[in-house]
N, C-alpha and C positions, 0 to 999 in steps of 0.2 A: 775243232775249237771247243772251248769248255762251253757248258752251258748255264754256269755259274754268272750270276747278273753283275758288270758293273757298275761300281757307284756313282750317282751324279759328279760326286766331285772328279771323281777320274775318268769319268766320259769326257767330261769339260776340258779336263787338260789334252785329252787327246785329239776333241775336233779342235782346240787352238792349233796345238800340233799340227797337224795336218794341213792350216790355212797357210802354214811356213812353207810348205813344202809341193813343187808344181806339181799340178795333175795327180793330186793325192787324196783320196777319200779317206776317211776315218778306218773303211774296212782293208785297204791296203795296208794300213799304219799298222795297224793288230796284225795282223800279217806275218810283221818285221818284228813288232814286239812279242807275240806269239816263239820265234827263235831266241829271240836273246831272253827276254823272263818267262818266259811260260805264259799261259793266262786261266784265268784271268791276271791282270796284272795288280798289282798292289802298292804304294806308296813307297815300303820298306826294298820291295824289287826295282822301283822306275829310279829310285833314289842313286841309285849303282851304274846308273845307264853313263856311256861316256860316246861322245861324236864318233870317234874312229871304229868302234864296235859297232855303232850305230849305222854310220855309211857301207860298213862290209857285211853286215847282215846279210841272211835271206838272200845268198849268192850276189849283192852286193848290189840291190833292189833300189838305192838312193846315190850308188857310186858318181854319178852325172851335177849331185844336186851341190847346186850353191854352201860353201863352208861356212856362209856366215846364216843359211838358212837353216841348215843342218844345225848349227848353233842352237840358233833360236828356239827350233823345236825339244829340242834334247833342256833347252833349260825349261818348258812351258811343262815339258813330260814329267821334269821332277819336281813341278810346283814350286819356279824360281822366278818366272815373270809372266805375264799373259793374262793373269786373272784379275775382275772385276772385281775393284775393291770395295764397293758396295755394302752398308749395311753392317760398317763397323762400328762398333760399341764406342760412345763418347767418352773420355779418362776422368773422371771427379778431381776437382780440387783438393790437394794435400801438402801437408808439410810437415816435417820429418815432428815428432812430439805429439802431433796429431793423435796418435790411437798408443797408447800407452800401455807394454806388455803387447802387443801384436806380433805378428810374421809377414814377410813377404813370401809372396805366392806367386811363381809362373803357369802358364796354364796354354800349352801348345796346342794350337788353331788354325782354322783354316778358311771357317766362314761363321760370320757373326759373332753371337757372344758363345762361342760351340770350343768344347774341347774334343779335338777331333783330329787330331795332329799327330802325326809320326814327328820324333825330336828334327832327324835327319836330313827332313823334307816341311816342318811346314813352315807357315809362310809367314807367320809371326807369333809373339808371344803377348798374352794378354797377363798384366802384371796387376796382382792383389794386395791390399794390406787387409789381413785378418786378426782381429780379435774376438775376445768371447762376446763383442757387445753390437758387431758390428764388421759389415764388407765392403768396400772401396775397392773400385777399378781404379788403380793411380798411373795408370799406363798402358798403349798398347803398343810394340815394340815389331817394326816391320823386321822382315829377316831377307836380306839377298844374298847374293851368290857371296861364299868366302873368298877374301885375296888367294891368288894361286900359290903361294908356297905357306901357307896356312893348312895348322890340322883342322879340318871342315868341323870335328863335332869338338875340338877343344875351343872354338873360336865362336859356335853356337855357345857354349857353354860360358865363354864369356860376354854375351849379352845379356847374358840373367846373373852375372856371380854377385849381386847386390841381394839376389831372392835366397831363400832359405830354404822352399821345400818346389820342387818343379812337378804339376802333373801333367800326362802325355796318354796318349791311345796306346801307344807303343815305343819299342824305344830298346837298340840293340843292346849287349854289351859292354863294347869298347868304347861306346857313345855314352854308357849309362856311368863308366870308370873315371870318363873323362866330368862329369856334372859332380859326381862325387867327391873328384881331389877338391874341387871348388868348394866342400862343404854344402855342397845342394844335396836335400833329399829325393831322388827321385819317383814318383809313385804311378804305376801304370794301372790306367780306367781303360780295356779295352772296351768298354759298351760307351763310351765315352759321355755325350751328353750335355746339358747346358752348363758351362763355365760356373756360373753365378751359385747355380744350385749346388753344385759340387764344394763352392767355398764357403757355401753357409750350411755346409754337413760338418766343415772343417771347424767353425764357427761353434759349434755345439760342439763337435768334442776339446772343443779349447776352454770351453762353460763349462765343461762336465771334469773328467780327469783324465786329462793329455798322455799318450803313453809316455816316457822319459826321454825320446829323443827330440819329440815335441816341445815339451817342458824345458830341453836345453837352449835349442832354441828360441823360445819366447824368454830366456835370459835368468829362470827357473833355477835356484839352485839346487844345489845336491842333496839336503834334506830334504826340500820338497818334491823332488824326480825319487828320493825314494820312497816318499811317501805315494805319489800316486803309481807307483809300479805295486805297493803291498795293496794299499786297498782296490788295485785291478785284481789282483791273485784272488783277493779274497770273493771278491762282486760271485 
């Protein structure tokens, strides 16, 4: 086994996991996940897990167990239900006029006011409006399991297509293609970090001179997007 540490958050998911499942310790679970993702395990990896892969693992170490247990745990592993939701950020009062020239901002989560979230996998989105004067939490937006004949990240992507720029710890691809046709800007923070702090970095450069995709966004015309792209060149 590696001896690479994992993270509280994914330890957690895992002894839930395992309370699903009879006569299962945490260190048989690793086990099983050890064959199918490697380990240590990671968000971006548990994210991909599917039941049937899941029961024939590990010469088929779960094959006995309850399908509706197996369920459960397999959804707890990808950060889809089981966690205490504890210690979520209360939403500010808003309404739409409210902050004039601003953006919405998504900010994928997992615990508290923390961006800390794989798109794929977390477990909601904490939703901003930013301007250059000022940050508002106007929403925290749970995220569960997609319907089954739903594209899982085009259908994440439409719980935020009202936000304009989406930040994430990480964030594949074909997940990042699908935020995109929505007109979301994606921006990955893998050191990730407190939410708030993040949007009031966003904050000052909305005060100072917004690169031009910024500027389109906050509703900025074209003289003035090319005006703050010359005086970037020139800074």
């Amino acid at each position: 086994m590696s001896d690479q540490p994992i993270s509280r958050e994914l330890a957690l998911r895992i002894g839930l996991a395992a309370r699903h499942l009879p006569d299962t310790e945490p260190a048989r679970l690793l086990r099983v996940l050890a064959e199918l993702v490697g380990l240590p395990p990671s968000e971006e990896k548990l994210a991909t897990l599917r039941v049937k892969e899941f029961r024939s693992a590990a010469d088929g170490e779960f094959n006995d167990a309850d399908t509706g247990a197996l369920k459960r745990a397999v959804a707890c592993l990808r950060g889809e239900e089981g966690v205490e939701e504890s210690g979520l950020p209360a939403s500010e009062p808003y309404a739409e006029g409210d902050m004039p020239v601003s953006i919405r901002v998504a900010c994928a989560s997992n615990g508290g006011e923390l961006l800390d979230g794989h798109f794929g996998s977390c477990r909601r989105f904490l939703v901003y409006q930013v301007s250059a004067g000022e940050v508002r939490l106007v929403d925290v937006r749970g995220v569960g399991a997609a319907p089954a004949d739903a594209d899982k990240n085009d259908w994440r992507a439409g719980l935020i297509d009202d936000c304009h720029v989406l930040f994430v710890a990480s964030i594949g691809g074909p997940a990042a293609a699908k935020v995109v046709k929505r007109e979301i800007h994606p921006i990955k923070r893998p050191d990730g970090g407190n939410a708030r702090e993040r949007m009031e970095q966003l904050r000052d450069v909305i005060a100072g001179s917004p690169p031009p995709w910024l500027a389109k966004a906050m509703g900025q015309d074209a003289e003035a997007r090319v005006r703050f792209e010359r005086e970037a060149e020139e800074a």
